[in-house]
C-alpha positions as MATLAB code, in Angstrom:
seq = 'XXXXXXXXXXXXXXXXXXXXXXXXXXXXXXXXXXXXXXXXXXXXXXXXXXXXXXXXXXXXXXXXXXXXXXXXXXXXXXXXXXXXXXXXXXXXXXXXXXXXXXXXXXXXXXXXXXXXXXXXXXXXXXXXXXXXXXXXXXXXXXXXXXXXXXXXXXXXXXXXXXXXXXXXXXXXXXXXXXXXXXXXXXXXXXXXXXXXXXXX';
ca = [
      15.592   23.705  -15.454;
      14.634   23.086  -12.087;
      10.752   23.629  -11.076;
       9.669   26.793   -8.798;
       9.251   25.076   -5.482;
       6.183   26.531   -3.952;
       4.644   25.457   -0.515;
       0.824   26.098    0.149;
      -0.325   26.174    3.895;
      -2.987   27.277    6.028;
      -4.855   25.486    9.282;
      -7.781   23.129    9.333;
     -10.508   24.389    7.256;
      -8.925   27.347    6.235;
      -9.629   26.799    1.887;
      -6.109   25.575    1.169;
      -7.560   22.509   -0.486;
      -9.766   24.795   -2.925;
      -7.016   26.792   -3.336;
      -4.440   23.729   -4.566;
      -7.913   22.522   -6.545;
      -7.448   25.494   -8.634;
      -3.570   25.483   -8.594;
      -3.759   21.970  -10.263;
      -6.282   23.002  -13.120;
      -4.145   25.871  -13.854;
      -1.450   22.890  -14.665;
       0.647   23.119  -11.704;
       1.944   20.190  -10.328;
       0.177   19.716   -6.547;
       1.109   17.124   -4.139;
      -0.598   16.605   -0.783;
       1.354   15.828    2.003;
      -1.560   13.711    3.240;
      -1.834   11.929    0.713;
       2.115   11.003    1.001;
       1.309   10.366    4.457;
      -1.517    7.727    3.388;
       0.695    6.095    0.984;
       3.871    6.159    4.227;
       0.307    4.603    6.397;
       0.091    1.624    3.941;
       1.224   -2.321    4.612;
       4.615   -2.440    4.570;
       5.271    1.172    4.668;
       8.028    3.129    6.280;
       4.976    5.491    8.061;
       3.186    1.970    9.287;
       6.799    0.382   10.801;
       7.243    4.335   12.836;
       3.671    3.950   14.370;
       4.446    0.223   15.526;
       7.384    1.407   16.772;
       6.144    4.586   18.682;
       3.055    3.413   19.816;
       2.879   -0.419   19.308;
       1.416   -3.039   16.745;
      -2.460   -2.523   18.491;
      -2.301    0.880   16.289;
      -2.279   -1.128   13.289;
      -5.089   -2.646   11.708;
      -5.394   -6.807   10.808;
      -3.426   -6.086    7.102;
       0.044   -4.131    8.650;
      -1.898   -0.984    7.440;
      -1.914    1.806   10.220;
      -5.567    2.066   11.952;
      -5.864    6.048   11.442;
      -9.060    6.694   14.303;
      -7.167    4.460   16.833;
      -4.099    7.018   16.055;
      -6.226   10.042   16.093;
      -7.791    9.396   19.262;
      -3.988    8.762   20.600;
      -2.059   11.973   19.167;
      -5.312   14.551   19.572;
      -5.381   13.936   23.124;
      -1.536   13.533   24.145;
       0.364   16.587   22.685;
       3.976   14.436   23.599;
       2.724   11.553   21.639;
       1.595   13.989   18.776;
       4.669   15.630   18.932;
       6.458   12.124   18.572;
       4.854   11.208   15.576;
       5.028   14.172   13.746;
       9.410   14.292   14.329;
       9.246   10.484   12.659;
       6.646   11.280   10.124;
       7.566   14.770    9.119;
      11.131   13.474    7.608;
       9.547   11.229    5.455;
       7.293   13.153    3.651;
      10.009   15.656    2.961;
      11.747   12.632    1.116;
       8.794   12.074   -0.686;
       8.335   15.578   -2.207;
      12.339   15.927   -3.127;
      11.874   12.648   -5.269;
       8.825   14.492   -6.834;
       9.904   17.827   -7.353;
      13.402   16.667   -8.502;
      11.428   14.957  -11.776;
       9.102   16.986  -12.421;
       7.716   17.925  -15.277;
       5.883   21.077  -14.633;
       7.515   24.784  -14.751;
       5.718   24.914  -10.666;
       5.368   22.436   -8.082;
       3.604   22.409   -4.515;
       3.094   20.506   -1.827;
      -0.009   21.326    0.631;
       0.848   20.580    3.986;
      -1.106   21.991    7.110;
       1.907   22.124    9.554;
       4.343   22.763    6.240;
       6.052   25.476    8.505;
       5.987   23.891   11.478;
       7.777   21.010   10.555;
      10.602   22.474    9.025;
       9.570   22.321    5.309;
      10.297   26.241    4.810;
      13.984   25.904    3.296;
      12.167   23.382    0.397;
      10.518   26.526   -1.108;
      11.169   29.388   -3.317;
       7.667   30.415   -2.434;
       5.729   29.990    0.658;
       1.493   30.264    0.627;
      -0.733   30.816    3.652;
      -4.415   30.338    2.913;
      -6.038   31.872    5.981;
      -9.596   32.675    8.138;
     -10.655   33.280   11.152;
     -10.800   30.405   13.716;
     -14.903   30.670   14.290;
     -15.244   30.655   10.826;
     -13.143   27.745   10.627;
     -14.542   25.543   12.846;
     -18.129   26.225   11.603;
     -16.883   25.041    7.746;
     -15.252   22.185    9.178;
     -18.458   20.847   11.274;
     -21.044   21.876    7.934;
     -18.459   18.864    6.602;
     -19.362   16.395    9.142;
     -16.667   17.361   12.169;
     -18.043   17.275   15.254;
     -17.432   20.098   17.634;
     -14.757   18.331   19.999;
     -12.729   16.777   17.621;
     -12.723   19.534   15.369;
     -11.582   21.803   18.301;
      -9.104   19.625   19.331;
      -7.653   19.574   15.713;
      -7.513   23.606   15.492;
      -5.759   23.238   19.357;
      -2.816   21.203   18.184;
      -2.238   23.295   14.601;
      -1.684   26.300   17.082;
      -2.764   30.122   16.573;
      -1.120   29.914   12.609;
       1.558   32.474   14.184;
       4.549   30.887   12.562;
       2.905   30.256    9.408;
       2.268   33.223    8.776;
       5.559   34.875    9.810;
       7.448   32.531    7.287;
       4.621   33.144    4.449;
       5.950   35.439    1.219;
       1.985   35.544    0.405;
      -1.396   35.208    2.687;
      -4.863   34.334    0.437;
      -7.749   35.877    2.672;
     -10.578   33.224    2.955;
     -13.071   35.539    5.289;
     -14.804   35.901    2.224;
     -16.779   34.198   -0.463;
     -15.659   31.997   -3.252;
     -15.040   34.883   -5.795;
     -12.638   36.499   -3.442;
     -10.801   33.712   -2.842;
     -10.762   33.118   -6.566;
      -9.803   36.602   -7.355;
      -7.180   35.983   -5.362;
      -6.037   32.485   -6.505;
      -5.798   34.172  -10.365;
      -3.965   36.654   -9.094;
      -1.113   34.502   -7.704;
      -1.473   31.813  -10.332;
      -0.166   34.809  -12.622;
       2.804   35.290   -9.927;
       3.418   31.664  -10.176;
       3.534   31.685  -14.080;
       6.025   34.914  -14.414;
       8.146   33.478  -11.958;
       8.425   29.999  -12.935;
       9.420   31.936  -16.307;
      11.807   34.068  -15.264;
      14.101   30.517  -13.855;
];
């Protein structure tokens, strides 16, 4: 039996990491597309040879390994060269979760991706998640973390309003709140999860 193919989603700051925190202590199995990415970023990996090739071997650093501020500061300030990226990467992360999901283990498994929607991920899932909050709020959780103000604007800028996300979500988690909403919440759907992952 196959495992229920959820996705989990939600912009910058928006809770979807404490949200796939809980998700894996409730035994679900969680992947995060960033960390995929990070593991694609490595020496020798397929992520590191698409940034050479996009943007040259000056965006790696002395060990083959990609140099991740030299390509933040290049994608968050030219939306082509974002977009350019993002068509290379996005393909191979989706190979990356198909090998994981098609051994799991575990009756439920999700990736967490920020631009999950966005970059085509939607047919993966039986079950799509948005965690959302408004964009103020946002920005002031990610700069009590250490963001500064431009960089953390320019990061909500190139995720968009959330529009599509939340057009192709089956279920939206309101984070506007404090932790026991959101936790209500979470319970809530990890129940969902559990009766539909039984009903397969």
């Amino acid at each position: 039996m196959s495992a229920l193919r959820v996705g989990l989603t939600g912009g910058l700051a928006s809770g979807k990491s404490t949200v796939s925190a809980w998700l894996r202590e409730a035994g679900f199995e969680v992947v995060d597309a960033d960390r995929l990415v990070a593991e694609l970023h490595q020496p020798g990996g397929a992520g590191a040879a698409t940034v050479r090739d996009l943007f040259g071997p000056e965006m790696l650093d002395e060990h083959g390994g990609v140099d991740h501020a030299k390509v933040a500061a290049r994608v968050f300030s030219d939306p082509k060269a974002r977009k350019a990226l993002e068509a290379a990467i996005h393909p191979l992360v989706r190979k990356r979760f198909e090998e994981t999901a098609a051994t799991c283990s575990q009756a439920v498994v999700v990736l967490e991706a920020t631009l999950l929607v966005e970059a085509g991920y939607s047919p993966l899932f039986n079950l799509i998640i948005t965690v959302e909050a408004p964009c103020e709020l946002r920005l002031e959780r990610a700069m009590a973390r250490g963001m500064d103000s431009e960089s953390t604007r320019a990061r909500l800028f190139a995720q968009g309003d959330g529009e599509e996300r939340r057009k192709a979500a089956h279920r939206l988690i309101d984070n506007s709140g404090d932790e026991e909403h959101l936790r209500r919440q979470v319970d809530e759907l990890i129940g969902e999860l559990n009766r539909l992952a039984s009903q397969r």
